[in-house]
C-alpha positions in Angstrom: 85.1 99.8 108.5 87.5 102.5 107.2 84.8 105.1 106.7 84.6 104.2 111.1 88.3 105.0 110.9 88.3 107.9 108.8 85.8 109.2 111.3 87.2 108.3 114.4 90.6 110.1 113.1 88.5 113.1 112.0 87.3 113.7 115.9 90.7 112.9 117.3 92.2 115.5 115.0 89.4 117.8 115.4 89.3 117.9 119.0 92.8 119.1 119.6 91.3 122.4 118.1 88.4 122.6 119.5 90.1 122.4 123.5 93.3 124.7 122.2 93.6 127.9 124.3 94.9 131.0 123.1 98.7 131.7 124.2 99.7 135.5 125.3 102.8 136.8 125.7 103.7 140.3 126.9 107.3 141.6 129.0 107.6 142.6 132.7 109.0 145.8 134.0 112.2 143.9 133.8 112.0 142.9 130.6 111.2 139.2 131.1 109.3 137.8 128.6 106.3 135.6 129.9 104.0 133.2 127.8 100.6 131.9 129.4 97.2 130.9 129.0 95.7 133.9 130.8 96.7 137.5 130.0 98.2 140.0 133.1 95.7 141.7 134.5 96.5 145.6 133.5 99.1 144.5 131.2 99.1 144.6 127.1 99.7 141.1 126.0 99.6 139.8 122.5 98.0 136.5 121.1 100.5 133.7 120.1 100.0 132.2 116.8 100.7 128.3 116.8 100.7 126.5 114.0 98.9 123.7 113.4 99.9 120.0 113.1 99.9 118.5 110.0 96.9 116.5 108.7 97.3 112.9 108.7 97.6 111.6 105.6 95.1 108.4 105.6 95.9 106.0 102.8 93.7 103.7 100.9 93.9 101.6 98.3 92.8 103.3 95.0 91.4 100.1 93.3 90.2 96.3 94.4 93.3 95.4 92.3 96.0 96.3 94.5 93.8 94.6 97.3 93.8 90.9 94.8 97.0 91.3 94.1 98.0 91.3 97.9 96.0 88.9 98.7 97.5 86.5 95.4 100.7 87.4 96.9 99.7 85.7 100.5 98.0 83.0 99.3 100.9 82.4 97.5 103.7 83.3 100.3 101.2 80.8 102.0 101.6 77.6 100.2 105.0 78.1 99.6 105.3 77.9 103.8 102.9 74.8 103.8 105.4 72.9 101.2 108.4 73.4 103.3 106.5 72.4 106.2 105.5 69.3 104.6 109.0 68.3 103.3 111.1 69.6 106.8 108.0 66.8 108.2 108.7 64.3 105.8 112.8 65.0 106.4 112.4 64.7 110.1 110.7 61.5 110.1 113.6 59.9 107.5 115.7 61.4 110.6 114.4 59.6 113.3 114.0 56.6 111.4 117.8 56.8 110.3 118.8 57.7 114.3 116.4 54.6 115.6 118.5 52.3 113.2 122.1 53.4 114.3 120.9 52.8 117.7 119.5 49.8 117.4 121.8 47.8 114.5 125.3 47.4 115.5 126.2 45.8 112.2 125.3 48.2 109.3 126.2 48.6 105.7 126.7 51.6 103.2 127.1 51.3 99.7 130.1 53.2 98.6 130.8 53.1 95.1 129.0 50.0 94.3 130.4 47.8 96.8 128.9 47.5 100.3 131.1 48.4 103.2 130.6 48.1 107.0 130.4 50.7 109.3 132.3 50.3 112.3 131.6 51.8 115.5 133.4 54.6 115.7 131.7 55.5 112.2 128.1 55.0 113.7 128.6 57.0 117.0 129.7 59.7 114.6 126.6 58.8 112.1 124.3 58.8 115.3 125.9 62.1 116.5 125.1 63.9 113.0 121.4 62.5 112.9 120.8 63.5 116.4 122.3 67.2 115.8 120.4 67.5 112.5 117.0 66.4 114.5 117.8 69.3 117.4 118.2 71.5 114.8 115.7 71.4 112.5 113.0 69.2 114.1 110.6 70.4 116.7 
């Protein structure tokens, strides 16, 4: 695959020389200079020099290690995604089962500092506000 590459830039490069015209350039009788592909008939004209672009540098990995340790890197980048998918699912399911039981229970109960307490109903509209806020935000 990057030997196709190598050659494919090789005939791109390679063909820009191969279709480049000279360039002349000579002065009128008024002293205009002129540049074009063809010379004046009758005229002396001189041959432009244009220098060429520079090679593209192709890059490739020196050794297989580089190419291991990249790919260590994503399978590790990887997993790391797959855990936080995992707990953001496991987090969003706690949510909606929180939000289902503030909609449904009028009479709930927190602990707060070892003794249960209940919430009243401005507390839960607030509760069921936050649960429904943290669900838009973070679940799909």
């Amino acid at each position: 695959m990057r030997a196709l590459f190598l050659a494919a830039g090789l005939l791109i490069g390679l063909s820009s020389l191969s279709m480049a015209a000279p360039i002349y350039k000579w002065v009128d009788a008024q002293g205009v200079t002129h540049f074009d592909a063809q010379p004046p008939p009758g005229q002396q004209a001189t041959v432009v020099v244009t220098p060429s672009p520079p090679a593209a540098k192709l890059t490739t990995p020196t050794n297989s290690a580089t190419i291991g340790d990249q790919q260590a890197i994503d399978k590790n980048v990887k997993k790391q995604v797959a855990e936080q998918q995992a707990e953001l699912k496991v987090f969003c399911e706690q949510a909606r089962t929180n939000l289902a039981q503030l909609q449904n229970n009028p009479r709930l109960r927190e602990e707060v500092d070892g003794e249960l307490r209940r919430l009243d109903d401005a507390q839960r509209q607030e509760r069921i506000e936050e649960t429904q806020k943290q669900i838009a935000d973070n679940c799909q």
